[in-house]
N, C-alpha and C positions, 0 to 999 in steps of 0.2 A: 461322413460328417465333415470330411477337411473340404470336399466337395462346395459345402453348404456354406461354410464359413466363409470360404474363398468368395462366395459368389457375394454373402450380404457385406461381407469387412469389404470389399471392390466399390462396391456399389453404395456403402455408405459414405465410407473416405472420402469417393469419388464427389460426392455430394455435396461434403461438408466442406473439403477444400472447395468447391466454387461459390458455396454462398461465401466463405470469407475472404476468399478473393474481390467476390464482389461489394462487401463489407467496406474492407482495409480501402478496393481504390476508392469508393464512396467517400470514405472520411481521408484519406490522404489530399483529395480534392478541397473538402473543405479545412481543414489545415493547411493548407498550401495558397488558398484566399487568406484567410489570416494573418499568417506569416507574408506573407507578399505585401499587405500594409506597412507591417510592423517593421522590415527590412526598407521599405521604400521610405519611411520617414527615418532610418538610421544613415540610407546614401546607401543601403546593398541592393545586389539587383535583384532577379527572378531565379536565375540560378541558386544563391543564397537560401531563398524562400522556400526554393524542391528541397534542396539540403534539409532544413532544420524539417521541416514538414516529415522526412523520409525518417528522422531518427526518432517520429512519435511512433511510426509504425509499431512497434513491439510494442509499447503501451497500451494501443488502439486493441491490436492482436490480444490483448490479454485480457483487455473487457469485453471485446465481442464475440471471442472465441465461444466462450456457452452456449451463447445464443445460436450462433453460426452452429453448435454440434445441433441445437432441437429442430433449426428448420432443415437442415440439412437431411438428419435420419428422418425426421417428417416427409419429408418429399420422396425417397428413396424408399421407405416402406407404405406410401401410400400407392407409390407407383408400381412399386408388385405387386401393390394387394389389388389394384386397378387393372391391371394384365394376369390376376391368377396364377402369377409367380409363386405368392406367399401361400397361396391356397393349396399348389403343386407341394410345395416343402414340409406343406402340415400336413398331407395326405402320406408324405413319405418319413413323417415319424419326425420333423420339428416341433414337440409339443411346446405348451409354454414356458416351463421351467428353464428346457431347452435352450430357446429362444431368449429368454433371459439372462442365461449364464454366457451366453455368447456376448450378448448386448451388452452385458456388465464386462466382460473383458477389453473390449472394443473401448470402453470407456475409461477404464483404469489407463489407458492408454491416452487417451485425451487428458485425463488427469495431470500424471506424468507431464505431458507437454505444457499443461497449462503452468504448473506450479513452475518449470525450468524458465520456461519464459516469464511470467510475472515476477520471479523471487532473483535471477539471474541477470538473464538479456534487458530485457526493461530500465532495471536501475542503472547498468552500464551505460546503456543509450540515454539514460534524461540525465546521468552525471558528463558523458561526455557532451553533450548538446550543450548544456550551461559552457562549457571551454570555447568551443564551437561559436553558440551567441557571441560571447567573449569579443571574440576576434572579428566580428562584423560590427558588433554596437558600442564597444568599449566594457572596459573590467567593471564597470561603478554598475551599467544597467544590466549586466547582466547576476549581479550579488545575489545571493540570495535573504530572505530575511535573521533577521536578529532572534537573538530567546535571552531568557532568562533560566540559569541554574543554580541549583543547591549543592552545596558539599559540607561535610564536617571533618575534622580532626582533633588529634591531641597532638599539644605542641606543650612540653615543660611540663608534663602533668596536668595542663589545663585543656578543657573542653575547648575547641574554638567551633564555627558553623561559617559560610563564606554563602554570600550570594553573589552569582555571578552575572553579567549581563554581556553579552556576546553585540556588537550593533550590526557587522553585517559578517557573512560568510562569505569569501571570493569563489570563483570556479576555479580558482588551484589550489584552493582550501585552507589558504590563508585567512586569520580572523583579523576582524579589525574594530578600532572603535571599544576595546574589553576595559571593562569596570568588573573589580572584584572588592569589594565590602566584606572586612574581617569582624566579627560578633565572638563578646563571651556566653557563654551558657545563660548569662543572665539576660539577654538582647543589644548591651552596649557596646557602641562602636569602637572597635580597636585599630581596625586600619582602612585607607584607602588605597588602592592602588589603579591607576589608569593607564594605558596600554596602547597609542596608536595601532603598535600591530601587534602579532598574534601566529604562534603556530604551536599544533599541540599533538604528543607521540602516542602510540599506542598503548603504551604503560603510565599514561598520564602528568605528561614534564609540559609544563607550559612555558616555553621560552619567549616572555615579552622584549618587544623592544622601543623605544621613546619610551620610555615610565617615567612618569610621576608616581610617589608616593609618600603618603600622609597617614604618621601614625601617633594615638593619642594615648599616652603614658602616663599610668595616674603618680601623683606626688606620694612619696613616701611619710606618712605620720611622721613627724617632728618630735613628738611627743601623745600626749590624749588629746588628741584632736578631737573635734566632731562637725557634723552637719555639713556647713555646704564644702571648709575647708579639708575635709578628706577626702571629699569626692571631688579635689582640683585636680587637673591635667595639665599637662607638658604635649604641646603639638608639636612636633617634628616634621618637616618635608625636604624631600630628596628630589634631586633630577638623575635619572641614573639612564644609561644608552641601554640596557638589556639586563633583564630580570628574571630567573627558574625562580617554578614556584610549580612544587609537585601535590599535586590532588587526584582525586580518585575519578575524575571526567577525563577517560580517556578522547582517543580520537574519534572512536564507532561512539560515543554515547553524545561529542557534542556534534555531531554531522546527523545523527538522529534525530537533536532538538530542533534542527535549523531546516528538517528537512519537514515538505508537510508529510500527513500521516498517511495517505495513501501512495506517496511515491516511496516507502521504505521498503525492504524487506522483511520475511517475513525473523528470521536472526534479528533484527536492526531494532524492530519493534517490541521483540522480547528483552532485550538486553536494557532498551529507553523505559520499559515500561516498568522494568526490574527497579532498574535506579530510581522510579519516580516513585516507588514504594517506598524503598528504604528512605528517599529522603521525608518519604509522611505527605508527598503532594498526591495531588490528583490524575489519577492515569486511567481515569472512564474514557475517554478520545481514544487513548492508546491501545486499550485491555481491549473494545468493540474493533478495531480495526486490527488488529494481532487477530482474534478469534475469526471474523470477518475472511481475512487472506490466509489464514488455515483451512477454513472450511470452505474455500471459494472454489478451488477445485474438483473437488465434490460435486458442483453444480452440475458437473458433466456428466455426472450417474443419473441425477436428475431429471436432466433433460432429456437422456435416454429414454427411462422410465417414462417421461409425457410424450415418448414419439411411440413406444411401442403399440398403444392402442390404436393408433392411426393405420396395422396392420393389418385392424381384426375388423375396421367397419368395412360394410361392402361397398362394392363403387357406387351404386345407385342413393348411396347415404349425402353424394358429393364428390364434385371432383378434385382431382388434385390442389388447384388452387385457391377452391377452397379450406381444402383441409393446410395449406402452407401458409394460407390469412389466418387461420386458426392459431398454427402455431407459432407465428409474430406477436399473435397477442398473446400469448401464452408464456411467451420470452416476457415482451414486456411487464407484463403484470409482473412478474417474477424479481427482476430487477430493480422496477419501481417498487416492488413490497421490500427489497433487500433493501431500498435505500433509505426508505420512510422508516422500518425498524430500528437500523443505525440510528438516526437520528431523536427517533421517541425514547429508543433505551438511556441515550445520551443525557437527553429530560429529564427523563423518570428516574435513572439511577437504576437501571434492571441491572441483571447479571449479565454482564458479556458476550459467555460462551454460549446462555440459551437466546439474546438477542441474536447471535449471528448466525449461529441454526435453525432457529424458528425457519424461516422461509424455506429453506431447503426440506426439513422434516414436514411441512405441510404441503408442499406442492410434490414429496413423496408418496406423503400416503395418499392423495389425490391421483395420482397417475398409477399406485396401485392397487386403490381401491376402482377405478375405470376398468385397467386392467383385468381382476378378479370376473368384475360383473360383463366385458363382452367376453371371455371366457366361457363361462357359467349358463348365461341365456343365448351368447350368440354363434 
């Protein structure tokens, strides 16, 4: 058996690594025309262009990695089952089950690599590339965008709520441009605060600096007051050089907001989507794409699963390249049906975890129900 393993894990690997080689140079090419505009109108040159192009590699690597495993074991067990390789293996006691527990180990293993790379490498390389832009276009084009947050506390006994508004994110993660709006329990404004710059710690201390701040103190009853003169104010405002101001948006929750949802990780997006609960917002965006990059790894049993029938047809059913045009579409349908789910669930309001399953669970039992039946009749 170490025999047999040796011979398909050789021979698939062997496989898989050249369609993604062939993959990555494909789209490194066209990211590298891209990038080559976009550097040429900032005054960088061609060199610049390969640079930033070379650090989408692992991004590129992480979406097309699945695919890259279906056509790859596609090709690799069409071509033994085309030379009687596979037919040799089944006659020397490879049965199905067999065959499949193999296949399925081979794949946990592609798993592994997928998730390290999309949840790890990935994010290091599109945070570092933002620095990198940086320094070829200027700090301002390469910012990231703004958001908006919620916080609340108790201060004196009293409920307060804060909205925040972040304008842009730098690539050294400096924030800039911060409005934070202080509210009582009841909706009324209590304070202003504005913030040219910004930086904020992991335990949530936001150290502003240039502040302005505007805060609205109602008048103390004189006596039996009523009507509009009890509800008079006292505006106050400050110029102050630097202002703490501790809330519970640490640093991972506001580089989350700012970040879009597919470049997070898969941590990043638990933690954003946590807070977007507690605050009582909306985290259907978050919840589909959390579930989405949990179970996207998985694809790679998947796609196992839709190449192993491609052992069992015999060659006269088609040749290799046809059966490797097969499973291009098969990729694709697969991806296009991942992406159109995403987005209907988003619609509709479905539940998350079964939006971002569904495609996997059905192009499952599809390639197990193929499976079963050339088995069975063939």
């Amino acid at each position: 058996m170490k025999t047999v393993r040796r011979l398909l894990y050789r021979d698939i690997v062997g496989s898989v690594l050249f369609v993604t080689l062939a993959f990555l140079s494909l789209f490194y090419f066209f990211d590298f025309v891209d990038e080559i505009d976009r550097m040429s109108r900032a005054g960088a040159g061609a060199g610049a262009a390969a640079l930033m192009a070379l650090m989408e590699v692992p991004g590129r690597f992480y979406e097309l990695f699945p695919s890259a495993v279906l056509i790859g074991s596609i090709f690799s067990l069409a071509r033994m089952a085309q030379s009687s390789e596979y037919t040799i293996l089944r006659t020397g006691g490879l049965g199905p089950g067999r065959a499949l527990g193999l296949l399925a180990s081979l794949a946990a293993v592609f798993a592994v690599l997928t998730f390290a790379v999309g949840d790890f490498v990935a994010p290091w390389f599109d945070r570092q590339s933002d620095g990198v832009r940086a320094s070829f276009v200027g700090e301002t084009a390469s910012a990231r965008k703004g958001a908006w947050l919620k916080d609340h506390d108790t201060e004196d006994g009293q409920e307060r709520n804060y909205s925040v508004k972040v304008g842009r994110a730098s690539a050294s993660g400096s924030l800039q441009d911060v409005l934070i709006f202080g509210f009582d329990k009841h909706g009324a404004l209590l304070s202003r605060v504005q913030a040219n710059h910004a930086s904020v710690d992991r335990e949530g201390l936001w150290k502003l600096r240039e502040v302005q701040r505007t805060t609205w103190n109602e008048v103390p009853p004189a006596g039996e007051l009523s009507g509009a003169e009890r509800r008079s104010v006292i505006v106050s405002e400050q110029t102050l050089p630097s202002l703490d101001w501790q809330s519970s948006l640490n640093a991972g929750v506001v580089a989350a907001a700012v970040l879009p949802p597919w470049s997070m990780s898969t941590l990043e997006l638990y933690h954003f989507t946590e807070h977007l609960s507690a605050q009582e917002q909306s985290s259907q965006a978050y919840s589909i794409q959390f579930w989405r990059k949990t179970i996207y790894p998985f694809a790679c049993f998947v796609m196992v699963a839709l190449a192993l029938p491609f052992a069992y047809l015999h060659a006269r059913a088609g040749g290799i390249s046809l059966r490797v045009f097969g499973g291009i579409m098969l990729g694709s349908s697969f991806v296009l049906l991942n992406n159109v789910a995403g987005h209907l669930g988003l619609l509709k309001g479905w539940t998350p975890w079964a939006v971002a399953a569904a495609p996997s669970l059905l192009y499952m039992g599809l390639s197990m129900a193929a499976f079963l039946w050339l088995v069975r009749y063939r």
